[in-house]
N, CA and C of each residue as an Amber inpcrd file, in Angstrom:
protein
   615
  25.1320000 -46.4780000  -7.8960000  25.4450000 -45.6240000  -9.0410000
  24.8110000 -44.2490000  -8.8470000  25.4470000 -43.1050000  -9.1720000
  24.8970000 -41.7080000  -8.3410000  23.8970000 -41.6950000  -9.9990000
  23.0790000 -40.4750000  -9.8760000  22.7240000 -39.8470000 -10.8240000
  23.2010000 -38.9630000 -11.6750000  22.4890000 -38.7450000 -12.7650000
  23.7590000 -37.7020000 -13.8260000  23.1050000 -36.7630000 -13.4580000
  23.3400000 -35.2860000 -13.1940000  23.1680000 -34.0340000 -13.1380000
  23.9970000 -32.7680000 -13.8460000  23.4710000 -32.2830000 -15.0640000
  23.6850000 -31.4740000 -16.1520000  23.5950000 -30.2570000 -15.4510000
  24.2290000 -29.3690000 -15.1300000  24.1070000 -27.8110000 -14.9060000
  24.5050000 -27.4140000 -16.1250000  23.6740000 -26.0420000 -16.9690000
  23.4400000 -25.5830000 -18.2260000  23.2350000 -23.9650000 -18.0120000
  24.0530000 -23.3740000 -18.8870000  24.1670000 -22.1930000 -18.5760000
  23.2260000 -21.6050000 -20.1090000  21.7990000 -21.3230000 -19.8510000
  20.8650000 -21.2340000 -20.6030000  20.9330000 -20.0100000 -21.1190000
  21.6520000 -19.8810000 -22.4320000  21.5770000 -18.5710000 -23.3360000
  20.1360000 -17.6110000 -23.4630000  19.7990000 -16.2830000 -23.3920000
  19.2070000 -15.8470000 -23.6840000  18.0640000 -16.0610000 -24.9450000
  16.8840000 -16.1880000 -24.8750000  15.9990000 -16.5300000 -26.3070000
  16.1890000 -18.2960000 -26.9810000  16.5810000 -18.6440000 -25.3690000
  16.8740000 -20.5150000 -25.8510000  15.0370000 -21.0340000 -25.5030000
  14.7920000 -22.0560000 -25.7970000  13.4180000 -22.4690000 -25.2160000
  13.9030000 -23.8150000 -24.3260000  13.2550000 -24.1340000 -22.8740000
  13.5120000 -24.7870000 -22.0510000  12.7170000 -26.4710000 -22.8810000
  13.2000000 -26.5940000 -23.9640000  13.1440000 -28.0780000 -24.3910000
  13.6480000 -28.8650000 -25.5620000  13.9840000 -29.6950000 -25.9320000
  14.4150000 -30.6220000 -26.5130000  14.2790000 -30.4380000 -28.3650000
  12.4020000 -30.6520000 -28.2980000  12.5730000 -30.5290000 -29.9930000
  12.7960000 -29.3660000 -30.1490000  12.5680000 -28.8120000 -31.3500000
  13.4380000 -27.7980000 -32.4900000  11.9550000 -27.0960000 -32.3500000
  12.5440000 -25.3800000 -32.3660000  11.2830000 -24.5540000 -32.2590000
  11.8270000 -23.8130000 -33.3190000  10.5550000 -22.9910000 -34.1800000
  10.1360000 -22.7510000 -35.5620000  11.6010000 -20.9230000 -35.3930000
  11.1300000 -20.4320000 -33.8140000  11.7510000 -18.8660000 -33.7150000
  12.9720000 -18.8740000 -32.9020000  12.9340000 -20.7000000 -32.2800000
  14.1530000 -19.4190000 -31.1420000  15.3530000 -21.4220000 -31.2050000
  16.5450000 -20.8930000 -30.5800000  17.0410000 -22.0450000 -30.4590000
  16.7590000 -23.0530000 -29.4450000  17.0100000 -24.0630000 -28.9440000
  16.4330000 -25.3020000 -28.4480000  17.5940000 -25.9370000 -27.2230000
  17.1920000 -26.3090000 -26.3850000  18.2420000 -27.7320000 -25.4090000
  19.4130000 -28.6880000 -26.0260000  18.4540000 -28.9310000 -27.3380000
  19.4840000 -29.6630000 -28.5850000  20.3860000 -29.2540000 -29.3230000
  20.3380000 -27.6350000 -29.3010000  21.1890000 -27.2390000 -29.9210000
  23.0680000 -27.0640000 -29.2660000  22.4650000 -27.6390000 -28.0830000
  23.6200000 -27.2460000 -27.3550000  24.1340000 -28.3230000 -26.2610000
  23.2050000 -29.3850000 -26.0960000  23.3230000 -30.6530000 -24.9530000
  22.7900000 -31.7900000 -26.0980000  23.8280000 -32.5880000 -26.0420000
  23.7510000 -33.9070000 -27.0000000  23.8860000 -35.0960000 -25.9510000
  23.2530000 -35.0710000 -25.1410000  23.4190000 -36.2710000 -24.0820000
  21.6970000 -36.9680000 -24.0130000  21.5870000 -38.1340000 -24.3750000
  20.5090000 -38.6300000 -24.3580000  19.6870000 -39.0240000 -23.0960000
  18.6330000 -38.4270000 -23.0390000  17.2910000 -39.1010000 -21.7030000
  17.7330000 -38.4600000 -20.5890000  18.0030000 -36.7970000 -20.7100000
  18.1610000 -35.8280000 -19.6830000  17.0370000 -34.8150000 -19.6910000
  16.4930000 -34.5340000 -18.8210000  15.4140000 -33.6380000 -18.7840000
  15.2970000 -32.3240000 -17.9810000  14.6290000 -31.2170000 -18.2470000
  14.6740000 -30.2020000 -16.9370000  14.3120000 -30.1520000 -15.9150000
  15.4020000 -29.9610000 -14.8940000  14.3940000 -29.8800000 -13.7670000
  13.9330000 -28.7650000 -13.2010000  12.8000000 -28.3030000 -13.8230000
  12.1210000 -26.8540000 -13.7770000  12.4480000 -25.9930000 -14.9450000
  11.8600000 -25.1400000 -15.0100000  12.1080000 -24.5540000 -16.2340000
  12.5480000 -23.0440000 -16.0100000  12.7170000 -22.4600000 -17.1210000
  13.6410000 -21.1550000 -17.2370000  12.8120000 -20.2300000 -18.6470000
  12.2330000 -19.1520000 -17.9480000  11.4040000 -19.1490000 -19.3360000
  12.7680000 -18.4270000 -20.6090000  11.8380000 -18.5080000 -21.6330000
  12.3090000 -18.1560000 -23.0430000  13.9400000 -16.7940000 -23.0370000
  13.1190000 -16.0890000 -22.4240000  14.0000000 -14.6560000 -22.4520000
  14.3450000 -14.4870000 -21.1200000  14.5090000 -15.3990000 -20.1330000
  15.5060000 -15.0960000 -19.3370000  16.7170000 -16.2970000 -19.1180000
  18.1100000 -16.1640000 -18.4990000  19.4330000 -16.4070000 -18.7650000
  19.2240000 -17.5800000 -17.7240000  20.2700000 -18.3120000 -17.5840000
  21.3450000 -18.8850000 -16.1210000  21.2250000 -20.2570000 -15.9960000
  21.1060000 -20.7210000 -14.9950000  21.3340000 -22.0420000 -15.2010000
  20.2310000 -22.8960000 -15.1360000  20.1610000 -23.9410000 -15.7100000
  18.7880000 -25.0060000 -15.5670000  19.6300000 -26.2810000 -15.0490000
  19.1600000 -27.0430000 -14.8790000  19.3370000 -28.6260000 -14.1820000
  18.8030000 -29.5050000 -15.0980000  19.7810000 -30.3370000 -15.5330000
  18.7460000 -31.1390000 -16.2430000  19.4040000 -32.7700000 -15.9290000
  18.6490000 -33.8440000 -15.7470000  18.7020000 -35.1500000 -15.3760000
  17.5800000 -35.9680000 -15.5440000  18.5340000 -37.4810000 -16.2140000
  17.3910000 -38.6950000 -16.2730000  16.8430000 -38.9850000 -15.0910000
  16.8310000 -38.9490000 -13.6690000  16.9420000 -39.6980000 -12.5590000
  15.3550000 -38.7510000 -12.1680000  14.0410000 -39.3620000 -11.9090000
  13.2660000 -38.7430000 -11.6860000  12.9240000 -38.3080000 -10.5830000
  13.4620000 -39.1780000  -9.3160000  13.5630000 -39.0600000  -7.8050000
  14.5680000 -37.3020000  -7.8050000  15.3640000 -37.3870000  -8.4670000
  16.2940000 -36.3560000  -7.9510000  15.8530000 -34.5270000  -8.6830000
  15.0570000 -35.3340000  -9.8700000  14.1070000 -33.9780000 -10.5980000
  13.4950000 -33.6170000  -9.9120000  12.4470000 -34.7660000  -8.8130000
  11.7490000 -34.3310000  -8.2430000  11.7430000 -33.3010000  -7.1980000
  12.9310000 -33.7700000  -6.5240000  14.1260000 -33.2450000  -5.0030000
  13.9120000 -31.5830000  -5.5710000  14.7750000 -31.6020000  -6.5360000
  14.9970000 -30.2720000  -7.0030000  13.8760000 -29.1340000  -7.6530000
  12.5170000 -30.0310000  -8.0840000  12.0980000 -28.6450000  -8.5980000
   9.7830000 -28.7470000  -8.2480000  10.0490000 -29.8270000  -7.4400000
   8.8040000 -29.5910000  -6.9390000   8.3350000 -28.7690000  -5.8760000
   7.2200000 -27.6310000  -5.6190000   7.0790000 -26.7540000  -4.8860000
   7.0660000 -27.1680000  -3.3600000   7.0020000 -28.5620000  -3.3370000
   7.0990000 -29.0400000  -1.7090000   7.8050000 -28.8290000  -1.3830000
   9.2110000 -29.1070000  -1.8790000  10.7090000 -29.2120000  -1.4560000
  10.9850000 -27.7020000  -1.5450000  10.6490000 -26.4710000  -1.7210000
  10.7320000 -25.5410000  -1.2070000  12.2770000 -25.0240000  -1.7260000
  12.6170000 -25.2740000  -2.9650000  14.1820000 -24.7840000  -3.1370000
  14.5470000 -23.6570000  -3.4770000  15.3680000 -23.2400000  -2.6310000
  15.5790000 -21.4270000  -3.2020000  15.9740000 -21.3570000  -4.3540000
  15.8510000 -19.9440000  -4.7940000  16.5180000 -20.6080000  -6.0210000
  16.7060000 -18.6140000  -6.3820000  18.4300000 -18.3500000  -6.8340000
  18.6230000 -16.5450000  -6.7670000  19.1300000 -16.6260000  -7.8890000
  18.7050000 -15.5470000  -8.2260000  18.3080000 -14.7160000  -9.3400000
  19.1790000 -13.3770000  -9.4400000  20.3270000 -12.9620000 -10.6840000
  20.4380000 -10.9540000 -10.2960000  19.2380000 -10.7030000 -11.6910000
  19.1290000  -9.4910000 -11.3070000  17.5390000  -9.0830000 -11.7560000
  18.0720000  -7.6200000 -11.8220000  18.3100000  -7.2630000 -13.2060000
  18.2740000  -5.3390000 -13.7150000  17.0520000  -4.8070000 -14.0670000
  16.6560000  -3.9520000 -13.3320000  15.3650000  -3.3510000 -12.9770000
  15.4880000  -1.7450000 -13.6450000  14.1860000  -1.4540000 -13.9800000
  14.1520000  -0.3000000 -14.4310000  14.2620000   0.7850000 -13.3800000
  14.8380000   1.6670000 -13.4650000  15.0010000   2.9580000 -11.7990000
  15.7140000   2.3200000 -11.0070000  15.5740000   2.9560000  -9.9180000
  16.3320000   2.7200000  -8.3250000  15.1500000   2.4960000  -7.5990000
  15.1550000   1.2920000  -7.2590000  13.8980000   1.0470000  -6.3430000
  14.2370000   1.4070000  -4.4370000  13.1270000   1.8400000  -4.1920000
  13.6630000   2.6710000  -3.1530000  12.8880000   1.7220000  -1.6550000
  13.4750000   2.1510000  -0.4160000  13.0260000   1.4290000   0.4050000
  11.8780000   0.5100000   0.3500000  10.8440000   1.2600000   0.0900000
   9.1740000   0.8860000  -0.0310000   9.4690000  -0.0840000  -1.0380000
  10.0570000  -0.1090000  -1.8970000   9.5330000  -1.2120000  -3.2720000
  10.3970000  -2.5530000  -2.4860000  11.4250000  -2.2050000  -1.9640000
  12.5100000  -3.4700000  -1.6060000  11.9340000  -4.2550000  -0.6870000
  10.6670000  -3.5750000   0.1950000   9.9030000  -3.8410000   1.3270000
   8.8450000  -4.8720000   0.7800000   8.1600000  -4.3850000  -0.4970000
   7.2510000  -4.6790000  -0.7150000   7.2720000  -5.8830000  -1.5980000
   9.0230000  -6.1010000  -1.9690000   9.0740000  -7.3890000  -3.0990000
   9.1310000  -8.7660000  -1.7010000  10.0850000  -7.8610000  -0.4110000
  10.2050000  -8.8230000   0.2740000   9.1960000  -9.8400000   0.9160000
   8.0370000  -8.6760000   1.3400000   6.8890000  -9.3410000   2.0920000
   6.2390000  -9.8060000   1.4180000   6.2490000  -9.6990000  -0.0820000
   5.0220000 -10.1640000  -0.8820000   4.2190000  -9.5890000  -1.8450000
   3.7100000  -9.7750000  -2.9630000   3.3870000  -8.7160000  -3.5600000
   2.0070000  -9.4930000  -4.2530000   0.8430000  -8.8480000  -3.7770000
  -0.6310000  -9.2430000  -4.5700000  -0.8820000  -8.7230000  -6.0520000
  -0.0600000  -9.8850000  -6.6190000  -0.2520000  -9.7530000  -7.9960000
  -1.7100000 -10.2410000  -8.9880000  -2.6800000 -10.2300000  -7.7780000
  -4.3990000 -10.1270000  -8.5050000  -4.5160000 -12.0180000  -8.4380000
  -3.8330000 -13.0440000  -9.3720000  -4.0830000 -14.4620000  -8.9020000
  -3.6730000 -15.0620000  -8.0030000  -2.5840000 -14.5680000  -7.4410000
  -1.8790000 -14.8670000  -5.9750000  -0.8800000 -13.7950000  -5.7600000
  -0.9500000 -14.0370000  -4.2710000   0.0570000 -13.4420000  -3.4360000
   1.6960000 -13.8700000  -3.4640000   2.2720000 -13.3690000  -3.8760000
   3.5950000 -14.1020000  -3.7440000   4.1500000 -14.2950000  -2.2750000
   4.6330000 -15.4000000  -2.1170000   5.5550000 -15.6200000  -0.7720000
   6.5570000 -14.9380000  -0.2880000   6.9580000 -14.4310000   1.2360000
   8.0110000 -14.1520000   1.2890000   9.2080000 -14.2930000   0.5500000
  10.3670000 -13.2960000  -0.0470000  11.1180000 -14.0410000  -0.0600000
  12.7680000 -12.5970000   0.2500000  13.5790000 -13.0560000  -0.9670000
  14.6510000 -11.9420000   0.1010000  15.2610000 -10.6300000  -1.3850000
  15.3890000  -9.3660000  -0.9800000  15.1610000  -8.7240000  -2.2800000
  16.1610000  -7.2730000  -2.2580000  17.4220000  -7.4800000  -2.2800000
  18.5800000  -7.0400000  -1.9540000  18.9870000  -5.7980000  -3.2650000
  19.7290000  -4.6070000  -2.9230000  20.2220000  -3.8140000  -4.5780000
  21.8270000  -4.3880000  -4.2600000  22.0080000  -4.8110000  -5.4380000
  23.7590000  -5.3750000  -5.5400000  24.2840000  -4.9180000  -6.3660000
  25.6560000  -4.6800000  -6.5860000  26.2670000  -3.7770000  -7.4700000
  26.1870000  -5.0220000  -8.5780000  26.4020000  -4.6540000  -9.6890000
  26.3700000  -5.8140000 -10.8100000  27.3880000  -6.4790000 -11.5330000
  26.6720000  -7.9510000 -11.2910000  27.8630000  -8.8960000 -10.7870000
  28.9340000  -8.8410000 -11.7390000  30.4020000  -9.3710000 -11.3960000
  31.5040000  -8.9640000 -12.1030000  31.8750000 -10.1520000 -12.8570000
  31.0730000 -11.3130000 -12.5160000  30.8970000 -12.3530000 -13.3950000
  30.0880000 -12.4740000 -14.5790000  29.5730000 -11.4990000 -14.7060000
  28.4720000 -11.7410000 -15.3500000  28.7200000 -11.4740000 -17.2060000
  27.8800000 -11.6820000 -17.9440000  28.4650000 -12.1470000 -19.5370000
  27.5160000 -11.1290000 -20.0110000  28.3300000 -10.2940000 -21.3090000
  27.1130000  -9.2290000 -21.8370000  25.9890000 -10.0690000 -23.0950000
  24.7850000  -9.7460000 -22.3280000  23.6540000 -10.4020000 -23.2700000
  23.6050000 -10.3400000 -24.9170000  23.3510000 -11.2700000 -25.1690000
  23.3400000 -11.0600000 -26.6930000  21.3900000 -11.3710000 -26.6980000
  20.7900000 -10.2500000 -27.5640000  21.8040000  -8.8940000 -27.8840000
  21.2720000  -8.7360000 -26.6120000  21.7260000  -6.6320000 -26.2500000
  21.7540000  -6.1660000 -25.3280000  20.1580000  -5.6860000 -25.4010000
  20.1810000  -5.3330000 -23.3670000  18.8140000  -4.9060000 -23.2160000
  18.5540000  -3.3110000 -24.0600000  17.3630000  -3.0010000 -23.8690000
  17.4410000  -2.0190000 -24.4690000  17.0220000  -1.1560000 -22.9920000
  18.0450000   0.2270000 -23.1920000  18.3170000   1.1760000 -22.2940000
  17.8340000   2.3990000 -22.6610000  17.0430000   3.3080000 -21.4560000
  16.8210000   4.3680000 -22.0780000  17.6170000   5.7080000 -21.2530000
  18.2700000   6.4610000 -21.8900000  19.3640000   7.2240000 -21.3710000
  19.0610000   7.7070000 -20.0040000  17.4270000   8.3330000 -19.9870000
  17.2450000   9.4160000 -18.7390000  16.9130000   8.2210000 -18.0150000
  16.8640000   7.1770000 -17.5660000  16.2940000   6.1810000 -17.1230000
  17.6510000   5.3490000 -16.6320000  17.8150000   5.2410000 -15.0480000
  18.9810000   4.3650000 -14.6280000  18.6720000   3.2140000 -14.5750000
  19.2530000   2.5360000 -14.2240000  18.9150000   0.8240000 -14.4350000
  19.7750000   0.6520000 -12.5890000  18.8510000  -0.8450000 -12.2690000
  19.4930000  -1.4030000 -11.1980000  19.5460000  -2.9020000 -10.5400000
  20.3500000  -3.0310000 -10.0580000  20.4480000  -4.6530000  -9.9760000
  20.0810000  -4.9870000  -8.5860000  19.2780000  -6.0780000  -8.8540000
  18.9550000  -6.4760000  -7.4080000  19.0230000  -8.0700000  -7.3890000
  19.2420000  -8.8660000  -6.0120000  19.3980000  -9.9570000  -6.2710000
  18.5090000 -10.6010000  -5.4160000  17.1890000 -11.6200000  -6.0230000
  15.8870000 -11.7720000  -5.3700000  16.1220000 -13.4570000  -5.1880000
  15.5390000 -14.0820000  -3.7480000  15.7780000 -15.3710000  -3.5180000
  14.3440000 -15.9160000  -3.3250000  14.3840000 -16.6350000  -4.1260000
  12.5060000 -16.9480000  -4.1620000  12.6790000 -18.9460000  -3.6260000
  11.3800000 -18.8690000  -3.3830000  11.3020000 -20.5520000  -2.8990000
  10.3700000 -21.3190000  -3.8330000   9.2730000 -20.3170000  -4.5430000
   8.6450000 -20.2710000  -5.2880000   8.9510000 -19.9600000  -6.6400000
   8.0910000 -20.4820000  -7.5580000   8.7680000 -20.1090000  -9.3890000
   7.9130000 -19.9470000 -10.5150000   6.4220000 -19.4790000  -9.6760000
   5.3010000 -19.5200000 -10.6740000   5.5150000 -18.6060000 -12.1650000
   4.7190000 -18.8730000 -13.3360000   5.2790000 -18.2160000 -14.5920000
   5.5250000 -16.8650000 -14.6450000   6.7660000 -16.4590000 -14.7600000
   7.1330000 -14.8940000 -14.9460000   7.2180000 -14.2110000 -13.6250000
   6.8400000 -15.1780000 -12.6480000   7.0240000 -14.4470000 -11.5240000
   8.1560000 -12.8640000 -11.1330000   9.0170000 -13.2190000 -11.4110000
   9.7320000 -11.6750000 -10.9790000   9.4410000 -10.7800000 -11.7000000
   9.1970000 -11.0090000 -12.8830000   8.8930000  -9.9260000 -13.6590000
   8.3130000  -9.0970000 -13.7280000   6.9850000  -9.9360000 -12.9890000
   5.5190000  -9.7450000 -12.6630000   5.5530000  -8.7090000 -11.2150000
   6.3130000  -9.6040000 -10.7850000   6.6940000  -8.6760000  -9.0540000
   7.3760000  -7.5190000  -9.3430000   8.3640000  -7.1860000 -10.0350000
   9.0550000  -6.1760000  -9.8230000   8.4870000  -5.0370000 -10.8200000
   7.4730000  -5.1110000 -12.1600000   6.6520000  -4.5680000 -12.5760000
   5.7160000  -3.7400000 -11.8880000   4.5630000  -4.7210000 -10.8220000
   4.0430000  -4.2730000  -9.9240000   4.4400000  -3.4800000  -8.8220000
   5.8710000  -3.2390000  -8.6970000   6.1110000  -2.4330000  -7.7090000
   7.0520000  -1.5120000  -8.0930000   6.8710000  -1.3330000  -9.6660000
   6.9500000   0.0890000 -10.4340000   8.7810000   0.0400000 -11.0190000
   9.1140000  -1.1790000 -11.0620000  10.3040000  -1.5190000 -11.7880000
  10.4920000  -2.4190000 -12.9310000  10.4680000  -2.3070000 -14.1890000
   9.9870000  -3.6910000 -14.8660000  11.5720000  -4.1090000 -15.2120000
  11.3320000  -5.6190000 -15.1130000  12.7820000  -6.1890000 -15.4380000
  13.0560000  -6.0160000 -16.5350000  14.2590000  -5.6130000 -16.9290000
  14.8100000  -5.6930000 -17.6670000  15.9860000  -7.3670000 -18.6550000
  16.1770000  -7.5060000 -17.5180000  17.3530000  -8.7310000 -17.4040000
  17.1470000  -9.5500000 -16.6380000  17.2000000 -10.8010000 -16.4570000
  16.7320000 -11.9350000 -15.6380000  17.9620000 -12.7830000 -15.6020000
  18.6150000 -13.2750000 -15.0250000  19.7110000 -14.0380000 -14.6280000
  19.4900000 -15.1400000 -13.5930000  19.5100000 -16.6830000 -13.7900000
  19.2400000 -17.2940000 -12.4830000  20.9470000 -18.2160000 -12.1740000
  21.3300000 -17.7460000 -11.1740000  22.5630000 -17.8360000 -10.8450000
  22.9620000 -19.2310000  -9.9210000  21.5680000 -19.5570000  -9.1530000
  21.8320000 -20.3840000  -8.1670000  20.4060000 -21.0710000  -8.1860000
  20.3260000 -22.9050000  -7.7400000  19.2520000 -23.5680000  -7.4030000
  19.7030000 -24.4250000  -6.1180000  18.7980000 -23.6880000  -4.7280000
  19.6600000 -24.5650000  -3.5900000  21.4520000 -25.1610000  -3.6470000
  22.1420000 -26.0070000  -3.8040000  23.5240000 -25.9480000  -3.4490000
  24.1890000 -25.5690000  -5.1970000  23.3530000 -25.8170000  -5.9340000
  24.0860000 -26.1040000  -7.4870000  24.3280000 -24.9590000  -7.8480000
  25.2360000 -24.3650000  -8.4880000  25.4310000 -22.8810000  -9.0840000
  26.1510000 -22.7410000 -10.4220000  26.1560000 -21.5180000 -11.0650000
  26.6520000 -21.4760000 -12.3420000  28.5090000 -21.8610000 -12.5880000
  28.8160000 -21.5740000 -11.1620000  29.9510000 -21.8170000 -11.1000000
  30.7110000 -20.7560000 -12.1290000  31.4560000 -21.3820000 -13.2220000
  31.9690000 -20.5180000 -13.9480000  31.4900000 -20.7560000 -15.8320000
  30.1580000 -21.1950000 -15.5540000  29.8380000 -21.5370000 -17.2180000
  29.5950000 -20.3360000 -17.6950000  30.1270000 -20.3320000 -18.7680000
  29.6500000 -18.9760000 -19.9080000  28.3500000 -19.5700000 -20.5150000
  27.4350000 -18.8310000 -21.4700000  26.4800000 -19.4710000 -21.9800000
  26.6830000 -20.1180000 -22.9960000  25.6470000 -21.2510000 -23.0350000
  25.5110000 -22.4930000 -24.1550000  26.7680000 -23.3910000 -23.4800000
  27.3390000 -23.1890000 -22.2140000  28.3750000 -24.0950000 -21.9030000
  27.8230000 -25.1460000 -20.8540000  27.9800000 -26.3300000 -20.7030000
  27.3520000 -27.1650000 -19.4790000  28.5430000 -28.1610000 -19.2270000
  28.2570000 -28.7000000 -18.0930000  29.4130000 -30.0700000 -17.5050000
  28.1650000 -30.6950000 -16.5880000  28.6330000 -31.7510000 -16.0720000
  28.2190000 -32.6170000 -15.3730000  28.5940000 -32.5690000 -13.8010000
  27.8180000 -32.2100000 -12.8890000  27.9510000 -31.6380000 -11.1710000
  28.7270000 -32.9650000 -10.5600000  29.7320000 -32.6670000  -9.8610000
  30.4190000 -33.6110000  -8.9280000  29.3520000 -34.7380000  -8.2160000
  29.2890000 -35.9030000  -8.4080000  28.6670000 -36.6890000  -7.6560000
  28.4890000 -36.4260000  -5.6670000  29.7230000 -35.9050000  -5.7560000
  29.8850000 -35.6500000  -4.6790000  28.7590000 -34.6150000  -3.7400000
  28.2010000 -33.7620000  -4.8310000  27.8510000 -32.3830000  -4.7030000
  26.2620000 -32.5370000  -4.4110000  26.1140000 -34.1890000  -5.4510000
  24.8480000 -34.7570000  -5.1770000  24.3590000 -35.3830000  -4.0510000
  25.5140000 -35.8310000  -3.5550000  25.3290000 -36.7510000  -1.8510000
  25.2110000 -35.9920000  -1.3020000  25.9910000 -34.4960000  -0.8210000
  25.6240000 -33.8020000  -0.2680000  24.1140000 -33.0340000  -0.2690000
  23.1480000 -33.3400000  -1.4290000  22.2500000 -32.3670000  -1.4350000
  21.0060000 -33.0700000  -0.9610000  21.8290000 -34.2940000  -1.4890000
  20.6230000 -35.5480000  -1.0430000  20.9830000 -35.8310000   1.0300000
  21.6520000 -35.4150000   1.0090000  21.8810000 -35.3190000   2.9800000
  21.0020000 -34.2690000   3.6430000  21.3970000 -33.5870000   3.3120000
  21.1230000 -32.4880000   3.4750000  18.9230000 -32.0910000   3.5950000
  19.0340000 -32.9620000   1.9770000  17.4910000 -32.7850000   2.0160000
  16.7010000 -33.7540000   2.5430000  17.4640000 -35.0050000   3.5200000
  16.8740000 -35.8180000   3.6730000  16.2960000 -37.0540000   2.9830000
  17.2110000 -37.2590000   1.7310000  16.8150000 -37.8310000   0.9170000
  15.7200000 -37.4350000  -0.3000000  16.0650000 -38.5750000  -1.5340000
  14.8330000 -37.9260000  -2.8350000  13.4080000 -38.3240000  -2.1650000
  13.1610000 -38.4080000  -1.0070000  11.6360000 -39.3230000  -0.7640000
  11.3650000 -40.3920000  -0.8990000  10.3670000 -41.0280000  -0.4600000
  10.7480000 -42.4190000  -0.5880000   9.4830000 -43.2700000  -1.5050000
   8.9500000 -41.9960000  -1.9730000   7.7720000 -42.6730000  -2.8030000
   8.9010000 -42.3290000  -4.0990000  10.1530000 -41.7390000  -4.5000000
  10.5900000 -41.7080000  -5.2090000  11.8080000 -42.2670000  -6.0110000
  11.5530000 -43.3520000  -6.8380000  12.8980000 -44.4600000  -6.9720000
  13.7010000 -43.9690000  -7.8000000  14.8840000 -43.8030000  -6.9290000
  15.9400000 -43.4610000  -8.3160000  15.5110000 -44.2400000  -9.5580000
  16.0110000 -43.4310000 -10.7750000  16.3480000 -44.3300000 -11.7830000
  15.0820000 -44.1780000 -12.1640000  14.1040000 -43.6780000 -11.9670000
  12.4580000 -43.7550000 -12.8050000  12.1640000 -42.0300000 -12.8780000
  11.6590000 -42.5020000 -14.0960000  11.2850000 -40.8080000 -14.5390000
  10.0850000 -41.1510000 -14.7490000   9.4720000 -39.9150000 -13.8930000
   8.2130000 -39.3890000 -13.6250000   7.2710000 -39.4710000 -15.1390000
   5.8610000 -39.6120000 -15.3580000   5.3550000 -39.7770000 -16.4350000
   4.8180000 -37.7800000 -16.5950000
């Protein structure tokens, strides 16, 4: 029997969980499928897709820092970041508690898929805006934000588009379906399996 795997196209100002929060809307407000969980999280005020599944072997696959999963992001940045900053998101950036890891930190025109935020960012006229699309392996809290701040761009917009093979595909937000089983064998090939200290069908405490 494969596992269930939820791809969720996470509205802006949603909170990455289940019960009911006092300011912002919730997982529940929008996924009515019982004993599915995240795999990894998406903070508060930024967009795209989350993963969510009962199967704890395959949570694990997907969002523990061992397994190393990329995971891209488009990212609207304040200014035009110029050689030096694109250099400096790539190699790493000493943000005072750690160093961030390599990772890959591209300017892309802005994507034509993409859905206008509710509400919108706030823009300031003399001030251009720019999109870049950053592939991290790593996902510590606020991380890009933090990175692209420090190297004199603060995000504006956060979008996570892709986690290793799974992608938004074509969900608008607050929309989700259930990933081809198929899509799962492949990821589980690919990665060598969920591990073997990890039994399908058991969720992690």
């Amino acid at each position: 029997m494969h596992p269930r795997l939820i791809a969720f196209n996470k509205p802006f100002g949603t909170v990455c969980q289940f019960s009911q929060h006092s300011d912002h809307a919730s997982l529940a407000d929008y996924i009515r499928v019982p004993d599915v969980y995240p795999a990894g999280r998406l903070d508060t005020d930024s967009e795209g897709l989350l993963l969510l599944t009962a199967d704890g072997a395959l949570q694990h696959a997907i969002s523990h820092p061992r397994r190393k999963m990329e995971k891209a992001y488009w990212v609207q940045v304040e200014g035009v970041p110029d050689l030096h900053a694109l250099q400096a998101l790539g190699d790493g950036i000493d943000l005072g508690d750690f160093k961030t890891q390599p990772c890959t930190a591209v300017v892309v025109a802005e994507p034509g898929s993409l859905w206008p935020r509710v509400p919108p960012i706030r823009v300031r006229k003399a001030i251009p805006t720019t999109w870049l699309e950053m592939r991290l392996t790593e996902g510590k809290n606020r991380q890009i934000r933090r990175m692209t701040a420090k190297a004199g761009h603060p995000t504006l917009r956060l979008v996570r588009h892709s986690i290793g093979p799974f992608d938004l595909d074509d969900l608008q937000p607050g929309e989700w379906h259930e990933v081809d089983p198929a899509r799962i064998d492949g990821f589980r090939s690919r990665s060598g399996g969920f591990g073997a200290s990890d039994r399908p069908g058991h969720r992690r405490k």
